[in-house]
Each structure stands twice: as C-alpha cells, then as structure tokens.
N, C-alpha and C positions, 0 to 999 in steps of 0.2 A: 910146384904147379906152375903153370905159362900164366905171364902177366900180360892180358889185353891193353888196347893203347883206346879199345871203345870204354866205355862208361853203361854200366847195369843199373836199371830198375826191377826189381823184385815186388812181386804183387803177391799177397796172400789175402782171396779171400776165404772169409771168416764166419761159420755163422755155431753159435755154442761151442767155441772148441778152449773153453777155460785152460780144459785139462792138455792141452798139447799145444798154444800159440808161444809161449813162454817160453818152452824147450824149443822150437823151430827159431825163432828170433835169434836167442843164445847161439844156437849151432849156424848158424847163415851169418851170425856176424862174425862170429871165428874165420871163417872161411871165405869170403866178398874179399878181402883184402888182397887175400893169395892172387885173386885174379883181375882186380880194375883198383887205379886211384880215386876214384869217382864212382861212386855205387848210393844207391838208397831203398829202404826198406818200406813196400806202402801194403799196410793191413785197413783190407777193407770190410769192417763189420755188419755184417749185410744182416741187422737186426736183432743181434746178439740178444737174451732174456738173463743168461750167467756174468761170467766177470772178465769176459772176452777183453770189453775195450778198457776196466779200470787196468787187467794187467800192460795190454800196448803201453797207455800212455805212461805208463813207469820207464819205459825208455824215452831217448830225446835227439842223441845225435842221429841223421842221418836217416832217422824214422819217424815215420807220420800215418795216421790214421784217417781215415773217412767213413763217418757211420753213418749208416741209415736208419731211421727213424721205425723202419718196419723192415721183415723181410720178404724183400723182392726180389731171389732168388740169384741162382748161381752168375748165370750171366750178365745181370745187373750187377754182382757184383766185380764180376771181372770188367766190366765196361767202363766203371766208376774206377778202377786203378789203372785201368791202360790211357785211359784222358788225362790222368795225372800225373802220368808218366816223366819223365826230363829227356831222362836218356837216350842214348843210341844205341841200346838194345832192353827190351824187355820180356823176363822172365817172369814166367808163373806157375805156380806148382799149388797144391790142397794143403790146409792146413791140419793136415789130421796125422801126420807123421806117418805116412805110409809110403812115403819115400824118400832115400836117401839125398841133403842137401846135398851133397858130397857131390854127386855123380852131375852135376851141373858142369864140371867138366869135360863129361863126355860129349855136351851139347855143345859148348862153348870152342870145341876144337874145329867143327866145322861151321861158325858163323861168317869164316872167311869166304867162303866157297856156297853159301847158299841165304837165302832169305829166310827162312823159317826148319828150325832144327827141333823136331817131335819127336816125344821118348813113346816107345810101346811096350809092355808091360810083358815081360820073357816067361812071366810065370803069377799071375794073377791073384792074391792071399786074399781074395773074397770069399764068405759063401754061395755055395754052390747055384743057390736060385739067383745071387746077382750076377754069376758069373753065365749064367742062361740067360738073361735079362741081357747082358749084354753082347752076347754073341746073335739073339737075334737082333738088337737093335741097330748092330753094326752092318746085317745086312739088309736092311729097310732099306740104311740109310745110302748102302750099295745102288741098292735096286732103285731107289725113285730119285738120287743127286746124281748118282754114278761119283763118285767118291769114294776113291780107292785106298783109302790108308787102313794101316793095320790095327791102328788101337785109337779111334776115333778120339774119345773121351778120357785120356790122356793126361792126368792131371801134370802134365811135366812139360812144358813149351816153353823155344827162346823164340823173338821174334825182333828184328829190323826194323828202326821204329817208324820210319816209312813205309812200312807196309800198311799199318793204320790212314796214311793219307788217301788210303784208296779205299780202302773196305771202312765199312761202315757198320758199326756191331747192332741187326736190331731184334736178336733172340735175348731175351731177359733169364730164360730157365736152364734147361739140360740140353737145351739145343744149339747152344754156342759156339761149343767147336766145328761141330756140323757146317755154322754160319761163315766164320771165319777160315777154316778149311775151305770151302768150296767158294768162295770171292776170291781166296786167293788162285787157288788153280785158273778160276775165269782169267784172273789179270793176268796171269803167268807167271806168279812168283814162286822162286826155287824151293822147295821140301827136301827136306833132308829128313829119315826116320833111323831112330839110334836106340836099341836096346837097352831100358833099365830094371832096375831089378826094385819089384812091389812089396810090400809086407804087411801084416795083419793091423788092423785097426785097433789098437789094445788097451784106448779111454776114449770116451766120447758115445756120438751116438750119431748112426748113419741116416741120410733124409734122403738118398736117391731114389729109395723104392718106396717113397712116399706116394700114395697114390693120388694127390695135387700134382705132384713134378711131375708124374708120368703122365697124367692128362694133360698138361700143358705142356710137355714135350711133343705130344703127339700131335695138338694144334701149330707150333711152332714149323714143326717138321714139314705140315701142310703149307704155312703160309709160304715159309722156306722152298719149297718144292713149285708153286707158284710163280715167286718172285723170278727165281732162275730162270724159268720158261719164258716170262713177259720177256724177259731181258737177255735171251739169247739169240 
C-alpha cells in the first residue's frame, strides 16, 4: 500500500456496539501503519449502556476515547472526535463493521487532488424498509438543499482538516452529513465520491429507524434548510 507523508485521525463513533468496536480497532490498527507514520484512533461513546468504553480503554497507544454522559446522538458524536482531531486529515467511518477498513485506500488515493473524499455504498446490505427510508430521504434532501451526492449518509468519509475551519457542525442527529455536505459545497470545497462495498450488520442493534432520530432528523433538516436560505 502507498505511504502518505499527511498524518490520519480516525473517528469512530460509538453508541452500544460492545459486540463489534474491538474487532474495528484490531483491524485499523493492522492497517494505519501501511499508510501514515502518524496516525490516531478517536472512539467516541456517545452514551454507550453495554461495555463499549470498558473495551476502548483496554487499548492505549495512539487511542483515546471521549464519552458522553448520555446519548446525544450521532452527530454530536462525530462533532466531539472531529474537534479532537490533531491531524491533517480526518477519517470517519460507523462502528458496526459494515464496512471494510481496508478500502480506506480507495479514499486516501485521491486526498491529493480533492478536499473531501466520500464512499457511496455500490450495493447497500440493509433491509429493505431502510433501504426506502433512505432513498426517499436522499431526495428530500435533493429537493429542499439541492445537494447532489449519491449516498448522502455515508458512513465512510476523509476529510482536510481545514475544511472544519470553515464549517461549523450544528446538527447533533442523522442530519450531519447533510450539514457538513452542504457548507462545504457553499465554500467551495473539492468532493470527490469513490465507490465502496457495504455489508450486513451481523451483531449489534440498529437506532437509525428509531423514531426519535427520525423526528429530529426531520427538525434538523428544517433548521438546515433555513439557515442556508438566511445565508445565501
């Protein structure tokens, strides 16, 4: 594999996923080497109730945790490892093992050439109502941002770590990438969208079609759809 001369942050957040943070850690630290001398691992346990953060803190070099007291959802918790960030470039991927670390790769070949490198999901190993769940939700968010990517909610993104000087994350839930997606296009920063390959969920237990998330995805979406207008 190509060894980068930038330095990786890796964000995983976390919320119940006992059964799968332990295997994601082992397999990302195998493979972080092959591509920076400088790299760090940041799990953030956005409220964990199982044995999320005893297993984290079993590791030490190089990985760090930050927990939350409650859960405050998904983009609260990617908000809390991207301000924790060091690095000159930060990755973030789901911690449910439904995608390969491996294919960070395929992201990391063009961080030369673009500001933000986003995996879209070639073949989606959901069931079928989330897989409608999110085919209309990607065109909501079409029709009222004009937001053009192919696989919005994405759990697989590198990003330049000055792209955060300019955006400013303030969706706490499912609406995140939505948030951060669409600041960056205002500002102008490069996209690059890169094919990876998804897989079934095969321990744990899914919260996206929780019907709290989706009500406050849907206010999010509002305020989101708002702010852009004032601001355009």
């Amino acid at each position: 594999m190509t060894k980068y001369k930038e330095s990786i942050s890796v964000v995983f957040p976390a919320y119940n996923e006992e059964s799968n943070i332990g295997t994601l850690i082992d397999q990302t630290i195998q493979i972080l080497p092959e591509f920076t001398d400088k790299w760090e691992i940041i799990v953030v346990d956005d409220g964990s109730t199982d044995r999320t953060e005893d297993i984290v803190r079993r590791y030490t070099n190089n990985i760090s945790i930050i927990r939350h007291p409650s859960n405050m959802g998904y983009g609260a918790a990617l908000k809390s490892g991207i301000i924790s960030a060091k690095n000159d470039l930060i990755f973030f991927t789901d911690s449910d093992l439904q995608f390969d670390i491996k294919e960070l790769s395929k992201l990391l070949q063009w961080v030369s050439e673009y500001d933000i490198v986003i995996g879209f999901r070639t073949k989606r190993q959901d069931p079928f109502y989330r897989r409608l769940n999110a085919f209309g939700w990607n065109t909501l968010i079409r029709l009222m941002l004009g937001l053009r990517v192919k696989d919005i909610n994405c759990g697989f993104k590198i990003f330049r770590k000055n792209v955060f000087d300019k955006i400013s994350i303030d969706a706490i839930g499912a609406m995140v990438n939505a948030d951060i997606l669409s600041q960056a296009v205002k500002f102008g920063f490069r996209i690059k969208e890169v094919p990876v390959r998804h897989y079934p969920r095969l321990k744990g237990k899914q919260t996206g079609a929780n019907i709290r998330v989706i009500f406050k995805a849907f206010k999010e979406l509002m305020r989101l759809h708002n702010k852009l207008k004032i601001n355009a």
